[in-house]
N, C-alpha and C positions, 0 to 999 in steps of 0.2 A: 504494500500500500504506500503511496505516495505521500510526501509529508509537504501539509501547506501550513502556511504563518501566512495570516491575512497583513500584517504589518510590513510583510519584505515582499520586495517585487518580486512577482511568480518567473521568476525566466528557467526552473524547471517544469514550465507548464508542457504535459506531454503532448507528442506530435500526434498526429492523425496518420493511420487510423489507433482508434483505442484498444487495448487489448480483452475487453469485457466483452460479455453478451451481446451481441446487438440484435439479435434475431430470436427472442423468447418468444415463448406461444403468442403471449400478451401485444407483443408489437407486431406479431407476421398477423396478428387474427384484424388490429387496427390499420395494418398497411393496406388491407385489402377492402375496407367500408371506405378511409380516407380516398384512395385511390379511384375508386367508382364513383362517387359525389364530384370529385375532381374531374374525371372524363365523360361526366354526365354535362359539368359546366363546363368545360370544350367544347363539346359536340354544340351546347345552344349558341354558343357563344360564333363559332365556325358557321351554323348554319342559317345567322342570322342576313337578312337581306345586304345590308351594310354592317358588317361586323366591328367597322374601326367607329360606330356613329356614336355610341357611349360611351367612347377610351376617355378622352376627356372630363369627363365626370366623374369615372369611376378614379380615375388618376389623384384626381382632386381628391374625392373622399380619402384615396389613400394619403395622402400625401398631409391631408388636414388632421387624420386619425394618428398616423405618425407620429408628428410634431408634437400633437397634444401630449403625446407619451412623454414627449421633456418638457410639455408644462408651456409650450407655445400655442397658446388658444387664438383661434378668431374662428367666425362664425359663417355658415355656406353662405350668408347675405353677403358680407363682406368680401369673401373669397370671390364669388361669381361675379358680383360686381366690379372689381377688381381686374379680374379677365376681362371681361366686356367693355367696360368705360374708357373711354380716350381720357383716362387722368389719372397723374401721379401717386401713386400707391405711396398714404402716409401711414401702413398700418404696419409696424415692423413685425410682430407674429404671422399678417396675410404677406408683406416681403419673403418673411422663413417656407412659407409653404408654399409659395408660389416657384421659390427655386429648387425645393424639393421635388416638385411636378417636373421641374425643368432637367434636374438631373435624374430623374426616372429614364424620362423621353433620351436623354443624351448617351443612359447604359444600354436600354434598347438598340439606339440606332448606332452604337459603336456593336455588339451582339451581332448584326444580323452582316456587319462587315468580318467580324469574325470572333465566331463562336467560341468563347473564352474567357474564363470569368480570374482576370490575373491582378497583382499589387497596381501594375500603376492606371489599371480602371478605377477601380477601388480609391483612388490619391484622387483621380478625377472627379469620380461621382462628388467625393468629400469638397471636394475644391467649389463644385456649382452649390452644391448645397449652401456651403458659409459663403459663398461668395468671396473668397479668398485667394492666395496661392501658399496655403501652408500645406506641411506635409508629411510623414512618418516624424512621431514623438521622438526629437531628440534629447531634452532638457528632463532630467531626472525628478524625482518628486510626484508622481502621478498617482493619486488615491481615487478610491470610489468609497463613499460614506452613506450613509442612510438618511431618513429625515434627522434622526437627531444626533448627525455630525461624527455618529461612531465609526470610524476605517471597518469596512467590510472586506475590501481586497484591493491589493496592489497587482497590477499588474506587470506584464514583463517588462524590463528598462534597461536601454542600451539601443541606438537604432540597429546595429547590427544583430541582435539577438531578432528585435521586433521585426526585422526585414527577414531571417532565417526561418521565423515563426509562420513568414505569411506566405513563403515558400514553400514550406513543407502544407501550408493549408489549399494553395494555388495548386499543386499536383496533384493533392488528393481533388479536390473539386473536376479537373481537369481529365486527368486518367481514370478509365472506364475501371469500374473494379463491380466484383460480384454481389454487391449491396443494391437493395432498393432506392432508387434516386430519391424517396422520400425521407430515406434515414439516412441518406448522406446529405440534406439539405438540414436534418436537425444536428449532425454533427458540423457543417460547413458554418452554421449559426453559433453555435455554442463557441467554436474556436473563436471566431471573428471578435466577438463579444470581450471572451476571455482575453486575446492579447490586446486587442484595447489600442489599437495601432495609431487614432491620434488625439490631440489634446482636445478637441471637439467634434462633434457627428457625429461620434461611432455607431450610436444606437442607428440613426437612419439610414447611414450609411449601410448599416450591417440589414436591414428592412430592404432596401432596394435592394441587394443583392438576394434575398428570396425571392423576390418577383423575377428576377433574370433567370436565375437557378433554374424556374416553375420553366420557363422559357427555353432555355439553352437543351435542359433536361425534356425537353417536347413533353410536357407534362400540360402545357399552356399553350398555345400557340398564338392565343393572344394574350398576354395575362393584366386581364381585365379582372383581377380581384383584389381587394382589401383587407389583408391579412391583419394590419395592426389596431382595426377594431377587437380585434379579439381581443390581444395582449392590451387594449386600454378596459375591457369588460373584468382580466382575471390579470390584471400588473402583479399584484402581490406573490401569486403560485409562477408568474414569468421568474420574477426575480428570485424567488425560494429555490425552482429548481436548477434556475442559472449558479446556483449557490454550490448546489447539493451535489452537483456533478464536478464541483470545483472540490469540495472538503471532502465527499464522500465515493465520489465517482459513482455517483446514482444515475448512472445513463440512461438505465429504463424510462424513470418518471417526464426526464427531458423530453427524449423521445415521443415518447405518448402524448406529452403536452403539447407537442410541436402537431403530431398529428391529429391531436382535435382541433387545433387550431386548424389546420388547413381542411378540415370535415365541415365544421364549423360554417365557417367563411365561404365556404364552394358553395355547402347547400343555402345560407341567407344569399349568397350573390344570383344562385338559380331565383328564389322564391323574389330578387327584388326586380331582377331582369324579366321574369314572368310580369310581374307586377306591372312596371315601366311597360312593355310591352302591350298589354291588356287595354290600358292607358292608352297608348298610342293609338291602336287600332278603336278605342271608342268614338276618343278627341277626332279621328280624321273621319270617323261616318258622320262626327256632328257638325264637323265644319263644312262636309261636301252638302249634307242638308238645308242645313242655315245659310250658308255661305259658298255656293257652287260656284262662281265666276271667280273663288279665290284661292279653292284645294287645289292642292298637288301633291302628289309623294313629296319632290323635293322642299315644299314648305313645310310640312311635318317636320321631316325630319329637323331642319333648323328651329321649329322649334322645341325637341329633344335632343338635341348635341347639347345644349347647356340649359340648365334652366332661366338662365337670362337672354333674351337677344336684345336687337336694335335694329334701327331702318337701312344701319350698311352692311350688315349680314344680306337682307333682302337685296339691296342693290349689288353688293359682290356678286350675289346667283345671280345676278341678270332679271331678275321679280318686275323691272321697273323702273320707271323715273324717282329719284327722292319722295315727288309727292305722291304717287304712285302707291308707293311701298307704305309711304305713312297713312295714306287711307285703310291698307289692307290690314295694318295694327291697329288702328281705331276700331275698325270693324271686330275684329277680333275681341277686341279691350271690351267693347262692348256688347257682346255677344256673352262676354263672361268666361273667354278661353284663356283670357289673360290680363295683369292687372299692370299698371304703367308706374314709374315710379321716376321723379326729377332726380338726377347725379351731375351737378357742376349744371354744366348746360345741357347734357345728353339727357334725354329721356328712354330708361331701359323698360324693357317687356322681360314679365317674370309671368313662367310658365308656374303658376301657384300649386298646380296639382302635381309636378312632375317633383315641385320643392318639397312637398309633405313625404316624398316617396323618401326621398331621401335623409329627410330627417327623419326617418323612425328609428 
């Protein structure tokens, strides 16, 4: 058994893979429910008519749900608004999560140039996130503490250790080994977490890098899910068994934890996409009823890509002249499909029924 002192920096933190159980009844019997929930929300998600037309949203929620995890709140109004508005973003929490959406989209579109989840993505993603250009923790003294300021763990210290740490963590990620790719995603997280590689983001950083995983690991093909609602529902059992597999080498409970998370999350992300869905197909028989010289698939959809729009969405498709497009939101506004709200000078359209969806 390995010996840890949470007061000294762990740079005996072992490599991957571990040398425990990973495959108990308990985890192969959970690989296989998490895993079908998950390829049930693929397939919806794949055989959706426009598949990329809720990434945005959903990106968002993650990316809101996230941040919250360190305590960086703002709210879908502000967030969406925020996208939408031609105006300076004063809200430095919707700042945080708005470059977190930004470096999701930036691990994706590095991923599909080539499939590879290595340190200096990882330095990247961290870099959009803070908005910064720092990089692998070089400067000594690095704790993690509880609410009440107690050292819980030090992690490893030395950049050349922390760089040898995410090497041995980048190969295992990397090379094919005879493990489920969903219990090498809860051991690819626990390292990540454990070495702690820089003095800020880790946590989101280490979050984006599951949604690649989901990806890379064709487990996603789009990965339009929101994993770190879960971990904001049961923070306390994250951090316990982030603990416990640190002190006790409790891999199981990790594990398991990780895969309810992703059971979890797959079937709320089926049951909100049905949802959203249901929605759409109502809203577009009521507006081709009410409002027939104004339906179109492609209006629908603009207005479920975000719960917000505006008259130059309309005008970008081609919908119109400015006044054009502003009658056909009046119309709407008034018919009760959506409700108008003043921002600076802009006047935005808030899809109100698609907002409730998301706020549950």
């Amino acid at each position: 058994m390995k010996t840890f002192n949470k007061d000294i920096p762990y740079n005996d933190l072992p490599l991957l893979p571990p040398k425990a159980d990973l495959e108990t009844t308990k985890i192969l019997k959970k690989v296989i429910t998490s895993s079908r929930i998950l390829s049930q929300l693929n397939g919806a998600i794949t055989n959706l008519p426009n598949p990329q037309l809720f990434l945005d949203t959903i990106h968002l929620q993650e990316a809101k749900a996230s941040s919250e995890i360190e305590n960086i709140i703002t709210t879908n109004d502000n967030l969406y608004q925020s996208i939408v508005a031609n105006k300076k973003i004063e809200n430095s929490a919707t700042k945080e999560v708005i470059s977190y959406k930004e470096a999701l989209w930036y691990g994706l579109e590095q991923l599909e140039e080539k499939p590879f989840i290595t340190t200096n993505l990882c330095v990247e993603i961290m870099q959009r996130i803070k908005q910064n250009s720092s990089n692998i923790r070089t400067t000594p003294g690095t704790t993690l503490s509880n609410v009440d300021g107690e050292v819980i763990y030090t992690p490893p210290s030395g950049e050349q250790i922390i760089r040898d740490k995410l090497e041995n963590l980048e190969n295992f990620i990397n090379i094919e080994s005879n493990l489920d790719p969903l219990i090498t995603m809860a051991l690819m997280h626990y390292q990540f977490e454990a070495i702690h590689p820089f003095s800020d983001g880790n946590g989101r950083t280490g979050r984006i890098l599951l949604l690649l995983y989901l990806k890379m690991a064709k487990l996603l093909d789009i990965p339009a899910i929101y994993l770190s609602e879960y971990i904001i529902t049961n923070k306390a059992q994250y951090y316990t068994n982030l603990r416990l597999v640190t002190e006790n080498e409790n891999w199981e409970d990790w594990i398991i934890y990780m895969l309810d998370m992703v059971e979890s999350t797959a079937k709320k992300g089926l049951e909100r996409l049905e949802e959203i869905l249901s929605l759409m197909e109502k809203m577009s028989g009521q507006i081709k009823e009410k409002l027939p010289k104004i339906h179109s698939k492609e209006l629908i959809e603009i207005l479920f890509r975000l719960p917000y729009t505006k008259r130059q969405h309309l005008i970008d498709a081609k919908f119109g002249t400015p006044k054009t497009v502003g009658n056909y939101l009046i119309a709407l506004e008034e018919n009760g499909f959506l409700k108008s709200i003043k921002l600076g000078k802009e006047k935005l359209y808030l899809n109100h029924n698609l907002m409730a969806i998301l706020e549950k």
